[in-house]
C-alpha positions as CSV (number, residue, x, y, z in Angstrom):
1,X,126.6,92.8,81.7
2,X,125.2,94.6,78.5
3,X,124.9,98.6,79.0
4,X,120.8,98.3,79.4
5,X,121.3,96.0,82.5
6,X,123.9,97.6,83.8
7,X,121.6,100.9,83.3
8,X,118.8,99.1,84.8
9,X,120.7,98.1,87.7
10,X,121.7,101.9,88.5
11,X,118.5,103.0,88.1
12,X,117.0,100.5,90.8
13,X,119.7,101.4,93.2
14,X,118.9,105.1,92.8
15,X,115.1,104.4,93.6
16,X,116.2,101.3,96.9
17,X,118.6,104.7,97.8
18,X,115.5,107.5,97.8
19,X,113.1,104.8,99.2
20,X,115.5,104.7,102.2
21,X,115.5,108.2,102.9
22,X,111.9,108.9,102.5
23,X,111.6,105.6,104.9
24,X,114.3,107.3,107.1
25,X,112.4,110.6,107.0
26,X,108.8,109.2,107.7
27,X,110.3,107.5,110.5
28,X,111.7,111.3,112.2
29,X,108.1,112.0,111.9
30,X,106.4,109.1,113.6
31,X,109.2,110.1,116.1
32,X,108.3,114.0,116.3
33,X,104.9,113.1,116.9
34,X,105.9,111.0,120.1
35,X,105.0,107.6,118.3
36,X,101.6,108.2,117.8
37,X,99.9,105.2,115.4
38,X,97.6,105.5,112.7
39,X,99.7,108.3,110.8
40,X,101.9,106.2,108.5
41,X,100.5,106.8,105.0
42,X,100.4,111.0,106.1
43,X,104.2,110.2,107.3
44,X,105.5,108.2,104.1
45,X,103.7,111.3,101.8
46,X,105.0,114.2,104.0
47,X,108.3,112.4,104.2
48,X,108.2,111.4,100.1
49,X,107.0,115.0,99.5
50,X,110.1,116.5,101.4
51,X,112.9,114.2,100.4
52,X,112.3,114.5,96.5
53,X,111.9,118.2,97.2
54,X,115.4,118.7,97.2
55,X,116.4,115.5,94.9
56,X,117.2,116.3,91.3
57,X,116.5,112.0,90.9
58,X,112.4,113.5,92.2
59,X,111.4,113.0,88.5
60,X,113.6,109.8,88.2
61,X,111.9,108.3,91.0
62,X,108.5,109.3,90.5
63,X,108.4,107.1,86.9
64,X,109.7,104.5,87.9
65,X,107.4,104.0,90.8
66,X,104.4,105.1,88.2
67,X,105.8,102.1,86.1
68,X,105.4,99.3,89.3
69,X,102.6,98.4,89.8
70,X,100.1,100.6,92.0
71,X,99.2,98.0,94.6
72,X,102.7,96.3,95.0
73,X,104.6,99.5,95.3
74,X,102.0,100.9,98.3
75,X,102.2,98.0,99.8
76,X,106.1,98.0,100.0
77,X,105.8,101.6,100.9
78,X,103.1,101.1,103.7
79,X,105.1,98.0,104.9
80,X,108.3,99.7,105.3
81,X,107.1,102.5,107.0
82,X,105.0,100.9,109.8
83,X,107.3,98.1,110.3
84,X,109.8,100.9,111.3
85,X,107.4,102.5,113.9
C-alpha cells in the first residue's frame, strides 16, 4: 500500500472514530431527555458541536465531511442517530 492510501485509510478511520462518538454522544442525549422522539437532528448537532469541541481532529473532520457529499453524509448521520434511539 502506497503512502496516499495508506494516508487515506487513516484519515477515514479518524472521521468512522469521531462519527462514533458524536453518535455515542447524541445517543446520552436522547437518553437525558427520557427518550423523547422527534429531536435527532438537534441531538446529532448538540452532540457534533460538543465532541469536536474538545477534538484537535474538529478541523480534520469538518473537511472531510464538507468534501462527501451533502445529502449522503446527512443521511448517514440522521440514520445512525435515530436508528440508535
Amino acid at each position: 500500500m502506497d503512502s496516499e492510501a495508506r494516508r487515506k485509510k487513516q484519515q477515514e478511520l479518524v472521521a468512522e472514530l469521531l462519527e462514533r462518538k458524536i453518535r455515542l454522544h447524541a445517543r446520552h442525549l436522547y437518553d437525558q431527555r427520557g427518550q423523547v422522539d422527534g429531536h435527532a437532528l438537534q441531538d446529532w448537532v448538540q452532540a457534533e458541536s460538543e465532541v469536536l469541541g474538545k477534538s484537535i481532529m474538529a478541523p480534520f473532520y469538518r473537511k472531510l465531511r464538507a468534501n462527501q457529499a451533502p445529502e449522503s453524509a446527512n443521511s448517514t448521520q440522521l440514520a445512525g442517530c435515530e436508528s440508535g434511539q
